[in-house]
Residue frames as qw, qx, qy, qz and C-alpha x, y, z in Angstrom:
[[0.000, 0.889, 0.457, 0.000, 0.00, 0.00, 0.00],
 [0.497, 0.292, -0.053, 0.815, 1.40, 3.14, -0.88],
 [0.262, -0.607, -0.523, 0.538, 1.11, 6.45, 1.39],
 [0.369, 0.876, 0.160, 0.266, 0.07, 9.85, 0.28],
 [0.409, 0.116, -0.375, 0.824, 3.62, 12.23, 0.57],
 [0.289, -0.625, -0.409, 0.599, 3.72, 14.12, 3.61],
 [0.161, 0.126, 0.240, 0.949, 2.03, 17.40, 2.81],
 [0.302, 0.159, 0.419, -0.841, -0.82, 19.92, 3.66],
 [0.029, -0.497, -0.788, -0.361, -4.40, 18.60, 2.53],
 [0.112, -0.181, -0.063, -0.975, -6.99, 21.40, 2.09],
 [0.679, 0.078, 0.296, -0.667, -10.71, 20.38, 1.13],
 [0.831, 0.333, 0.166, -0.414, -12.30, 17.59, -0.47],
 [0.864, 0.469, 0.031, 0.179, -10.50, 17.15, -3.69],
 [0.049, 0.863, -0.503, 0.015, -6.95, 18.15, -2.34],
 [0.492, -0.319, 0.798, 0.139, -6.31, 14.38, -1.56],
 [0.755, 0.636, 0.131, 0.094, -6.73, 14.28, -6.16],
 [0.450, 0.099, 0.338, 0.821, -3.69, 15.33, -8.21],
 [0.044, 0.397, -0.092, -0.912, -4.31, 19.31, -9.52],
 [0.585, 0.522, 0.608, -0.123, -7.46, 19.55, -11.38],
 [0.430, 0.078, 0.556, 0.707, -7.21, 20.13, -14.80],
 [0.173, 0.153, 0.077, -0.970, -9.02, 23.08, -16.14],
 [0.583, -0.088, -0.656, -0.471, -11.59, 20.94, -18.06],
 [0.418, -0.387, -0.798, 0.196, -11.87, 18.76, -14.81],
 [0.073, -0.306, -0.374, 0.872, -12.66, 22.18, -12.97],
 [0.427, 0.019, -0.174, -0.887, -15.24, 22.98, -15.33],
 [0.530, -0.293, -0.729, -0.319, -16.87, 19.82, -15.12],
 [0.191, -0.457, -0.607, 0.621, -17.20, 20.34, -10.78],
 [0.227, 0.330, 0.143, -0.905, -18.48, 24.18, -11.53],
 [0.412, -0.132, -0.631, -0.644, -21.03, 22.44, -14.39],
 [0.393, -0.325, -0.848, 0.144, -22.07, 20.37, -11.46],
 [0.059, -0.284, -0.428, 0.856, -22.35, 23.22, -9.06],
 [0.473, 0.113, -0.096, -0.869, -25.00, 25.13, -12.02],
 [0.473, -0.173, -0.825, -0.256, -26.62, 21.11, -13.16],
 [0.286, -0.381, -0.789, 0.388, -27.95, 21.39, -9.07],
 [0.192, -0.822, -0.507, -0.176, -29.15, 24.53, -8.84],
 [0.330, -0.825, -0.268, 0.372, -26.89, 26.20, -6.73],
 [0.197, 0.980, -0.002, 0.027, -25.72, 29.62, -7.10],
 [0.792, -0.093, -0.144, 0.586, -21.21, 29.52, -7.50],
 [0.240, -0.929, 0.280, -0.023, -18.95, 32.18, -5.84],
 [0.812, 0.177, -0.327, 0.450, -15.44, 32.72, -5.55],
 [0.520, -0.848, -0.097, -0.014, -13.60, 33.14, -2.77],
 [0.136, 0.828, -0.297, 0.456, -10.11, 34.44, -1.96],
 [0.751, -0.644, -0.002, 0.148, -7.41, 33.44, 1.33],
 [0.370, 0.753, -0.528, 0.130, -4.20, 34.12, 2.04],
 [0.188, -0.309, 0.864, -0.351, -3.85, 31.29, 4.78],
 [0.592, 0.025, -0.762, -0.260, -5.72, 27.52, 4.37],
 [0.008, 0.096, -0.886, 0.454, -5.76, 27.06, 8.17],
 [0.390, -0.331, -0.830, -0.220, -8.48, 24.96, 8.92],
 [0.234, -0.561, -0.570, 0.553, -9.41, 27.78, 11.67],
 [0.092, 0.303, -0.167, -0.934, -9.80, 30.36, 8.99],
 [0.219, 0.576, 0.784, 0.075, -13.62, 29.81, 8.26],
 [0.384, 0.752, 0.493, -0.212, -14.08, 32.72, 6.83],
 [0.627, -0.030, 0.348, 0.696, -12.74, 33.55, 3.38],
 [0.126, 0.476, 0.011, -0.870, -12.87, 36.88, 1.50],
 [0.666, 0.550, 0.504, 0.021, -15.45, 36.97, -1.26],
 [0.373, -0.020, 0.631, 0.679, -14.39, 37.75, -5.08],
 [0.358, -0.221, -0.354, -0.835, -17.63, 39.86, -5.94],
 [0.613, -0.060, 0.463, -0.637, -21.02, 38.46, -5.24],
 [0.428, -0.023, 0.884, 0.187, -21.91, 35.45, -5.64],
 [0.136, 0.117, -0.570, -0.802, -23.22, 34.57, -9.42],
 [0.530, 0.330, 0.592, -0.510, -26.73, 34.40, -9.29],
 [0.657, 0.649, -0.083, -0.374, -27.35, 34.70, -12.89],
 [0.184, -0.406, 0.857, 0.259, -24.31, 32.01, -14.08],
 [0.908, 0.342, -0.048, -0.238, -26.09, 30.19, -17.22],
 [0.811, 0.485, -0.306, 0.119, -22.49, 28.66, -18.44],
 [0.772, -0.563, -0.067, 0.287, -19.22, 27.89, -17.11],
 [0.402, 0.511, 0.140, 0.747, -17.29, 30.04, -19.39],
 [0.277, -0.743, 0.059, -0.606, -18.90, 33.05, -16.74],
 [0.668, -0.733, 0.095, -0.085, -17.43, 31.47, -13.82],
 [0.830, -0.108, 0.014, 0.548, -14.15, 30.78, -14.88],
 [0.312, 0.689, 0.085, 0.649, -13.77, 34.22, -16.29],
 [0.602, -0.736, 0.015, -0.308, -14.10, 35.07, -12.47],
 [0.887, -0.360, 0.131, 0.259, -11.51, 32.59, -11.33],
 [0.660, 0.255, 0.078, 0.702, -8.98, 33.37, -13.89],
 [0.036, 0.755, -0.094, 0.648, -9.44, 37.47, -12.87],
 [0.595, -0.753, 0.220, -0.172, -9.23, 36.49, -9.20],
 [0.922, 0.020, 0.084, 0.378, -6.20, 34.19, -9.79],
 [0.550, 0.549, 0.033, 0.628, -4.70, 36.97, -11.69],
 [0.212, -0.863, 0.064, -0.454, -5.43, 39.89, -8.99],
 [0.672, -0.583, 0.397, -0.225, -4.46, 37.48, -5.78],
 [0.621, 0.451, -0.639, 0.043, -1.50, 34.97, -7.18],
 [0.330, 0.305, -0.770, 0.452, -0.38, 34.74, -3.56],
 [0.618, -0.203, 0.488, -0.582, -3.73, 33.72, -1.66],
 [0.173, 0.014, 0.983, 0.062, -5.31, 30.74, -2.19],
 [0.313, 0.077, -0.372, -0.870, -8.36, 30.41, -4.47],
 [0.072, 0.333, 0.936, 0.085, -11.89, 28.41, -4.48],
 [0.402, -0.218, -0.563, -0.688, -15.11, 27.79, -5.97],
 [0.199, 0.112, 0.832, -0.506, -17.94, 27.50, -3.46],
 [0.189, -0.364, -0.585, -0.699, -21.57, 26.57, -4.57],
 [0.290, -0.042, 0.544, -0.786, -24.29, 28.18, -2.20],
 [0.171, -0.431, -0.858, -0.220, -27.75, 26.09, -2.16],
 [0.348, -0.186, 0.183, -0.901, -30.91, 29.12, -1.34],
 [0.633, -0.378, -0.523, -0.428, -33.02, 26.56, -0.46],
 [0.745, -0.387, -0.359, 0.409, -30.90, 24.88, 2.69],
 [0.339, -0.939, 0.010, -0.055, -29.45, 28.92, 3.10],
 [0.680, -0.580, 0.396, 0.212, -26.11, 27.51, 3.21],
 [0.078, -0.649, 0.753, 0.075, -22.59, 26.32, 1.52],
 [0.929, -0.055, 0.367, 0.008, -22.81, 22.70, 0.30],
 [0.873, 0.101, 0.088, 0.470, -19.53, 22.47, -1.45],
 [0.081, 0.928, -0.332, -0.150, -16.07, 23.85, -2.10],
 [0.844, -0.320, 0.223, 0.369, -12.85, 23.65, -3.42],
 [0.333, -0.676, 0.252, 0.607, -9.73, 24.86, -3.61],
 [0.696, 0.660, 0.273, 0.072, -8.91, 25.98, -7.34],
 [0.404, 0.807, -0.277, 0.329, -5.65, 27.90, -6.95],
 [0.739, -0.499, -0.117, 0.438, -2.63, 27.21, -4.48],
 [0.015, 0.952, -0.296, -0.073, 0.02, 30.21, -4.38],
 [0.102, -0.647, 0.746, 0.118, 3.20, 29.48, -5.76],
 [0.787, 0.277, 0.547, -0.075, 1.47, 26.56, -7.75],
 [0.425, -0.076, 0.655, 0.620, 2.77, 25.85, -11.35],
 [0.168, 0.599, 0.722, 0.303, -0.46, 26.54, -13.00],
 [0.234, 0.826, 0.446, 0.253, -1.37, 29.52, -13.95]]
C-alpha cells in the first residue's frame, strides 16, 4: 500500500492530483446542473481555523455557463496569485454552503 507524501491537505478534492481546467469545469457544471448559485472566494492562509474567506464579488446568481465562472476565477487568480483560491456553490433553499474547493494554491505551477 502506498502512502500519500507528507504534505498539507486542504478540502475535499486536495487528496486528487491538480485539477485540470476541463476537470474544474466539469465540478463548476455540477455546481449550475444542481441549482446552486457559484462564488469565488479568496485566502491568504488555508488554516483549517480560517472559516471565513474573503469573497471575489457576489456570488453569481445569474451564471447560465461555465465560461462566466471561470472568467471570475482566472481574474481572481490573476489579482491574488499569492492567496489561495476556491469555488464555493451556495444552495438558497438549505441557506447555506454545500460544497467547495480549492482551485488555486500560491506558488502553484499553473497559472
Amino acid at each position: 500500500m502506498k502512502t500519500l507524501p507528507k504534505e498539507r491537505r486542504y478540502e475535499t478534492l486536495s487528496y486528487l492530483p491538480p485539477l485540470s481546467d476541463s476537470q474544474m469545469a466539469r465540478q463548476i457544471q455540477y455546481i449550475l446542473d444542481q441549482g446552486f448559485f457559484p462564488a469565488v472566494e479568496f485566502s491568504e492562509s488555508s488554516e483549517p481555523e480560517m472559516h471565513y474567506w474573503t469573497m471575489w464579488k457576489l456570488p453569481m446568481f445569474a451564471a447560465k455557463s461555465v465560461k462566466e465562472v471561470m472568467n471570475e476565477v482566472d481574474a481572481c487568480r490573476s489579482e491574488y496569485r499569492d492567496c489561495y483560491v476556491r469555488v464555493v456553490g451556495f444552495d438558497n433553499i438549505k441557506q447555506c454552503q454545500v460544497l467547495s474547493f480549492i482551485i488555486h494554491k500560491p506558488n502553484s505551477s499553473r497559472f
